[in-house]
C-alpha positions in Angstrom: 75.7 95.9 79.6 74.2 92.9 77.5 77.7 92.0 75.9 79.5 92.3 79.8 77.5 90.1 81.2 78.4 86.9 79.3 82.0 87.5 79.0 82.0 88.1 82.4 80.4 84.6 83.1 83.0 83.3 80.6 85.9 84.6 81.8 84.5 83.2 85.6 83.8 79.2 83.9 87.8 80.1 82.7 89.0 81.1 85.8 87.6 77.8 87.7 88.5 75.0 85.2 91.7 76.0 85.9 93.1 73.6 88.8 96.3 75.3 89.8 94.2 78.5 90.9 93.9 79.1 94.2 90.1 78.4 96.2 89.9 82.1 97.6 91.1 83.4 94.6 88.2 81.7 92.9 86.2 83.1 95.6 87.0 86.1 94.8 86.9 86.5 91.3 83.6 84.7 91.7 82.6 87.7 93.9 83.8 90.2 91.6 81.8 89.7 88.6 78.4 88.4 90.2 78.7 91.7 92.6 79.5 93.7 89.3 76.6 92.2 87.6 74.3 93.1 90.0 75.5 96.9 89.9 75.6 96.5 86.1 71.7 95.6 86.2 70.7 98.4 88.8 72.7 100.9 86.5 70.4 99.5 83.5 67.5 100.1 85.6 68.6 103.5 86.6 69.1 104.1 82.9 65.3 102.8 81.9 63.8 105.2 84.8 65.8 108.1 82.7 64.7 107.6 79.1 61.1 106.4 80.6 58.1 109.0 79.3 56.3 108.4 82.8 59.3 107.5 85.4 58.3 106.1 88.7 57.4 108.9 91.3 58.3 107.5 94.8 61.7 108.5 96.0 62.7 105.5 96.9 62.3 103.6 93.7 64.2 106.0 92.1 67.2 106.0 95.1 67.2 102.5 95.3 68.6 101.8 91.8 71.5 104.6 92.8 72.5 103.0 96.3 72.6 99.5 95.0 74.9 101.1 92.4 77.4 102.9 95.4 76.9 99.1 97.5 78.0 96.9 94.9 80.6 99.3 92.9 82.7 100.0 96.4 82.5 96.0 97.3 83.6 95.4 93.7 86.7 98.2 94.4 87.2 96.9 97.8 87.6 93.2 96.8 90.1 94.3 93.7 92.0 96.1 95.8 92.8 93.3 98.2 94.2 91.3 95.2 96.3 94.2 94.3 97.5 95.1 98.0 98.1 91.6 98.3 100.2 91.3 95.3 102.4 94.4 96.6 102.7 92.5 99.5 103.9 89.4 97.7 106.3 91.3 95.9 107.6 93.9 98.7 107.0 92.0 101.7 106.3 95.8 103.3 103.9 95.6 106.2 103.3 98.7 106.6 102.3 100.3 103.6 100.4 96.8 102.8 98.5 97.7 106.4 97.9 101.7 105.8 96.3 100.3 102.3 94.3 97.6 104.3 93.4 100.3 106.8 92.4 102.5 103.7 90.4 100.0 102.0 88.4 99.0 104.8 87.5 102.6 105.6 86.6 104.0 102.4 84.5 101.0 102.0 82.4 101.9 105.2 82.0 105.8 104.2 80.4 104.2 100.9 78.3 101.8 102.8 77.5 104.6 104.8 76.1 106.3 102.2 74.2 104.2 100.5 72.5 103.4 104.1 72.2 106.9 104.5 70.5 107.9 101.3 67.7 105.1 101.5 67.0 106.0 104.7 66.6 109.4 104.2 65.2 109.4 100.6 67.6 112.2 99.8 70.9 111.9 97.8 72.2 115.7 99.3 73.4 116.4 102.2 75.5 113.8 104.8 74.6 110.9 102.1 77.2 113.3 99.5 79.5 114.4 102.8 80.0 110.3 103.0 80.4 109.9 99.5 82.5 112.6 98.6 84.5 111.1 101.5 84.5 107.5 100.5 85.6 108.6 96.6 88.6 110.3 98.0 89.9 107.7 99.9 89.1 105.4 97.4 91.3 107.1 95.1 93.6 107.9 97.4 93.8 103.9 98.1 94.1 103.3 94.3 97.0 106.0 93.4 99.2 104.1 96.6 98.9 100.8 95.4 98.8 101.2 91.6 102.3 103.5 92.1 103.9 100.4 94.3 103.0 97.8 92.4 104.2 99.9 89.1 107.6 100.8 90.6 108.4 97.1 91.9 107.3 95.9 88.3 109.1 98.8 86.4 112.6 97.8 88.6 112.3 93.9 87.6 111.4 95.0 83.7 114.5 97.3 84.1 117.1 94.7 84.7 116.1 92.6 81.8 117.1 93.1 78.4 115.7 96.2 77.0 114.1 96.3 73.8 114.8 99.4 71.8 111.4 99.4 69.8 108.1 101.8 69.8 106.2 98.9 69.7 107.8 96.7 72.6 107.9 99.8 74.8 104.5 101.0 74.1 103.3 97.1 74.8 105.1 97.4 78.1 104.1 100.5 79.2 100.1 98.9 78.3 100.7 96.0 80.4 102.4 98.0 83.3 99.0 100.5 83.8 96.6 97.1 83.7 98.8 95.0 85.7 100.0 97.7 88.8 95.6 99.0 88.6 96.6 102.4 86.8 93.6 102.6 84.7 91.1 102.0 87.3 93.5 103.9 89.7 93.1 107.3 87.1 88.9 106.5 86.2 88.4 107.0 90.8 91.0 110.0 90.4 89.0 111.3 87.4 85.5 110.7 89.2 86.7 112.4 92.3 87.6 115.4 90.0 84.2 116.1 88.6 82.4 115.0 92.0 84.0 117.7 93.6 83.0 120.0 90.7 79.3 118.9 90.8 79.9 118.1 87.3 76.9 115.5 85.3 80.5 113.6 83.8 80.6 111.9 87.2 77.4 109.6 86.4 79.1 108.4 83.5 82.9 107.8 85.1 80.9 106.4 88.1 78.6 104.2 86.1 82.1 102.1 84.7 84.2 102.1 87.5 83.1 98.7 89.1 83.7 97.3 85.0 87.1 98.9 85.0 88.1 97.0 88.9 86.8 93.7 87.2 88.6 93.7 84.6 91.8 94.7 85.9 91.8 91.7 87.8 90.6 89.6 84.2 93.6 91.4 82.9 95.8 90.5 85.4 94.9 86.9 85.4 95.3 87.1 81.3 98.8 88.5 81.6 100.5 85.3 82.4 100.2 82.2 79.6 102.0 79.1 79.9 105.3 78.6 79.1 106.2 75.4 76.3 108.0 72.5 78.3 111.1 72.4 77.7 111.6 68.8 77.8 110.2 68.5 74.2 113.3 70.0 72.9 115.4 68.4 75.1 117.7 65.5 73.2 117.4 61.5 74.5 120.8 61.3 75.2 121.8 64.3 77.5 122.7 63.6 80.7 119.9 64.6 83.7 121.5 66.6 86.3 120.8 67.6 89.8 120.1 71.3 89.3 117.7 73.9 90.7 116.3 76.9 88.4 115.0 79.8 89.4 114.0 81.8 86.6 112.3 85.6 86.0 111.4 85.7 82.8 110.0 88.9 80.8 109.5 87.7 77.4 112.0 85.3 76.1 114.7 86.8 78.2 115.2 84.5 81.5 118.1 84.6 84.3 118.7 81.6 85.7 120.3 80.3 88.7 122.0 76.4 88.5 123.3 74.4 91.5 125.4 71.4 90.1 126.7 68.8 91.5 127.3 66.4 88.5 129.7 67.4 86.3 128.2 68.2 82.3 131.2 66.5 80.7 131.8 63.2 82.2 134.2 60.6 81.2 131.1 58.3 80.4 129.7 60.6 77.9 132.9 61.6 75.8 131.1 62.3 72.7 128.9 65.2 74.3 130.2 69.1 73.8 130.9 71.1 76.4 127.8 73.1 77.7 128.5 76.7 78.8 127.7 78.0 82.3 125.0 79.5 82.9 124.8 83.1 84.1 125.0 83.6 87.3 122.1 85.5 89.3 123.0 89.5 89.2 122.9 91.2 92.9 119.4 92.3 92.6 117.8 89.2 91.8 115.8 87.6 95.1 113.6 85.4 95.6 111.1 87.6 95.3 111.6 89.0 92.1 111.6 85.0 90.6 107.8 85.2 90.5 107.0 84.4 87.1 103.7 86.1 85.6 101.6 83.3 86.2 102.3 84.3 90.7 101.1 88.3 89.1 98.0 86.7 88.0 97.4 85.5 91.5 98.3 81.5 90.7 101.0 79.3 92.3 104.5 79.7 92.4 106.4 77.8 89.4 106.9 74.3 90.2 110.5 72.9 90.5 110.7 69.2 89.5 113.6 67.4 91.1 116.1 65.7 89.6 116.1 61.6 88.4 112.2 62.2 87.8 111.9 61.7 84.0 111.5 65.2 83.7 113.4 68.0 82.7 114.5 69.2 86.3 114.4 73.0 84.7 111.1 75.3 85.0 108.8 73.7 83.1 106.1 75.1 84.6 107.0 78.6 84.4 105.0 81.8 82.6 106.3 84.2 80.6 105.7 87.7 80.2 104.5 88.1 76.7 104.8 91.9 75.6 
């Protein structure tokens, strides 16, 4: 709990100095970790009424440490989810399954409220306080499972129509930053919780106790996936001509497609001494606009900037992410 707690308030000073990010995504990242860090406190207070030779007595000093837990670990799942359903919406541009997950977030979120209301009021953790929550962790991981198997099959097709690498180490690096990209870990920690809840097994304390840690930093991770790209324009030689050209680039390591739009000719009469340059590819049938968000749009910043041509710049994506596996 100790060592969470700073990096979380690291990571949250790293995700601010950044200027390019978003205000609500600030907002909620900013919401994430400060809600998490209140549940992470609660559960350490939970834990010190446990190992405690004389624990407190009154019901509700002992149920208040548990419902602040079920509050702030549903907000936490609730508010990571959004990022995620919004990202499947970014991608997919499917308004209905993006509104049955919106519908599903918002109402596993009140069956949780619901029983944390209910179990301070009554003092008892039993009966309709663990109808709501048994109903609430269901939902919940049926809202995970839906999004986390979108977003993985929209990121699994773009991977697919890049150049495969043929090595354990690639594929098992892919397959990593698929699960904590598309929410698979966090989605198969609610599946696993639900699984001993219904059971009545102790092993849901434990799976329960991390699962607002393991929302948080999914979203950290998804913000970590995408680094910045080296400008291009370093590399670029004096004496090349600038043309008029528009990029749009997906890139999944060092592999990028790109799509150029010309209207200057590379080998003009004024610049005899420069060697032909060969076409570019052109864009395959499956690429759309879509599918040219860089990394950098899957951790929830801007869309790559295009710089037009005659700017001193070079007009190609210099502001694009890559996908680093």
């Amino acid at each position: 709990m100790f060592r969470y707690i700073p990096s979380s308030l690291f990571s949250l000073c790293g995700t601010f100095a950044r200027p390019a990010r978003p205000f609500l995504h600030k907002m909620g990242i900013a919401a994430i970790l400060c809600v998490d860090t209140i549940c992470t406190v609660a559960i350490g207070i939970g834990v010190c009424f446990t190992v405690m030779r004389k624990p407190p007595t009154s019901p509700r000093v002992l149920i208040t440490p548990v419902a602040i837990q079920i509050l702030t670990t549903y907000v936490t799942a609730a508010v990571a989810q959004l990022f995620l359903c919004y990202l499947f919406f970014v991608l997919t541009k499917n308004k209905i399954v993006a509104g049955l997950q919106l519908v599903l977030i918002l109402v596993h979120l009140g069956f949780s409220w619901a029983s944390a209301i209910t179990s301070l009021a009554t003092l008892n953790l039993g009966g309709i306080a663990f109808t709501t929550t048994t109903v609430g962790a269901i939902l919940c991981a049926a809202t995970d499972l839906s999004i986390s198997i979108g977003l993985a099959w929209k990121f699994w097709a773009m991977m697919a129509n890049t150049t495969r690498e043929t090595s354990t180490t690639s594929r098992v690096r892919r397959i990593a930053i698929l699960s904590v990209s598309s929410g698979a870990i966090g989605a198969s920690n609610t599946l696993l919780m639900m699984i001993l809840l219904l059971k009545g097994s102790e092993g849901f304390d434990l799976f329960f106790a991390c699962q607002g840690r393991v929302y948080a930093l999914t979203i950290l991770g998804n913000l970590l996936v995408g680094i910045p790209a080296k400008e291009q324009d370093k590399q670029r030689p004096t004496d090349q001509p600038e043309t008029n050209t528009n990029l749009s680039v997906v890139v999944f390591r060092s592999v990028a497609v790109e799509t150029t739009v010309s209207k200057t000719p590379l080998r003009a009469q004024s610049f005899p001494d420069i060697p032909p340059v060969p076409p570019l590819p052109r864009t395959p049938t499956w690429l759309n606009h879509r599918d040219s968000l860089q990394l950098h749009d899957l951790g929830w910043g801007p869309y790559g900037k295009l710089v037009p041509a005659n700017s001193g710049r070079e007009p190609a994506a210099i502001e694009n992410y890559t996908f680093d596996d």
